[in-house]
C-alpha positions, -999 to 999 in steps of 0.1 A, spaced: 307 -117 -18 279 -90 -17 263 -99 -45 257 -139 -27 244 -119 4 220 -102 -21 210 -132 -36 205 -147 -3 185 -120 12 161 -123 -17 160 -157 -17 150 -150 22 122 -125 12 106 -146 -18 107 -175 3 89 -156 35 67 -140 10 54 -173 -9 52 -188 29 23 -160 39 3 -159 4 -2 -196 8 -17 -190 43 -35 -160 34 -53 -182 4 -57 -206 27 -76 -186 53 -92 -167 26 -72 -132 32 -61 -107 11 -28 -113 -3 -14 -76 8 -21 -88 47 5 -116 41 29 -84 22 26 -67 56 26 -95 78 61 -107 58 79 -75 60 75 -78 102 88 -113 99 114 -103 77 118 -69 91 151 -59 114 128 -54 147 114 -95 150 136 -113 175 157 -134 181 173 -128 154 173 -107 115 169 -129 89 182 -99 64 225 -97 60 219 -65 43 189 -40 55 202 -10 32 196 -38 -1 165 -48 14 153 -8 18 160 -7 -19 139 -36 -24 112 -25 -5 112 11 -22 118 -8 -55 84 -28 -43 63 6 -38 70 22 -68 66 -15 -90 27 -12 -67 19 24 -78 29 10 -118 9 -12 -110 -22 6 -101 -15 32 -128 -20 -4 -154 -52 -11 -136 -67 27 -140 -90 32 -172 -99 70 -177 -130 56 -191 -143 42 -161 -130 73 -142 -150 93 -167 -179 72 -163 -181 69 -125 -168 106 -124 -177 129 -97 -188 99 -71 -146 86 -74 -132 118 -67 -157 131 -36 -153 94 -20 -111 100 -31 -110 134 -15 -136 125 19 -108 92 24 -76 110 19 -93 145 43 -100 119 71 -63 100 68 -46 130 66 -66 144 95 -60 109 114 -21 113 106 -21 151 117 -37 142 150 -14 114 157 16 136 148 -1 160 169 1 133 204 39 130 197 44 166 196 57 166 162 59 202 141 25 208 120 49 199 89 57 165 100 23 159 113 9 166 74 36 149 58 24 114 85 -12 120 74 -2 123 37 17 90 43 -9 72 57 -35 81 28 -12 69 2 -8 35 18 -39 29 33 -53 40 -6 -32 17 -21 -40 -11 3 -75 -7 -3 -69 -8 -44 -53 -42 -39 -71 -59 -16 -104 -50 -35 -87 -57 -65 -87 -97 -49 -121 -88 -29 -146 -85 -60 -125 -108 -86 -155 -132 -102 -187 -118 -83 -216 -106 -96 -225 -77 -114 -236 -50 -87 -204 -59 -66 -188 -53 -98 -199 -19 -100 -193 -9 -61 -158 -26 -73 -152 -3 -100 -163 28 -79 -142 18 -51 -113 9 -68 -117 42 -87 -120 62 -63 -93 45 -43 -66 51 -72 -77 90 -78 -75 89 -38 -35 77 -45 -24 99 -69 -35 130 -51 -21 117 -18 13 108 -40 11 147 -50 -2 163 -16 30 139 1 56 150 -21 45 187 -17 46 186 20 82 174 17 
């Protein structure tokens, strides 16, 4: 029996998922938007009632999802390009992931969390918002010319050296 609840919860999120990439074309969006926008739908806090059986095989799902994104990125990196847009990737990397991880300890900071848990938010939110920014670009500069090409390749750059140190700097603060 758990393994049709499985099947059906998947079924749920494929379905939910397809649903909000068609709209997302449709309204020209990036694709990640309808991701995040699917996940509330789906998620166990949208009344009136959870479309999930299971929300411990979904959180497996969903971790399965972030670490499938971060392979991802790690396809799309070329240490050529790194090497050729060099120094301009990392300072843009390091200035986005110091003002995310500032952002996140200031917010930690309004809820009274410990200076710990207030780094380990900030570190958080730089590795998402780093690898939203890699994948909605990644849609963003598909088939344009060549100078948006080139800011492409620096952002997108940039953005992925920005992810792996925020990957590193997150699982240190642990």
């Amino acid at each position: 029996m758990h393994g049709i609840a499985f099947l059906q919860d998947l079924a749920v999120v494929m379905i939910v998922a397809g649903l909000v990439t068609v709209v997302c074309h449709h309204f020209k969006q990036p694709v990640v938007l309808g991701y995040i926008l699917a996940g509330v739908i789906i998620g166990p806090h949208t009344p009136p009632f959870p479309f999930i059986k299971n929300q411990e095989t979904i959180q497996t799902l969903a971790e399965l999802g972030v670490i499938l994104l971060m392979f991802s990125l790690g396809l799309e990196f070329s240490l050529r390009k790194l090497k050729r847009i060099g120094s301009t990737a990392f300072l843009a990397a390091f200035l986005e992931i110091l003002l995310m991880v500032w952002l996140g300890y200031e917010v930690g900071c309004l809820f009274r969390w410990s200076v710990m848990d207030s780094i380990f938010l900030g570190a958080m939110l730089s590795i998402s918002s780093t690898t939203i920014i890699v994948k909605a670009l990644a849609e963003v500069f598909q088939g344009h010319t060549f100078l948006s090409l080139r800011l492409g390749e620096n952002v997108r750059a940039s953005s992925t050296v920005g992810c792996t140190i925020s990957t590193g700097a997150c699982s240190w603060s642990r």
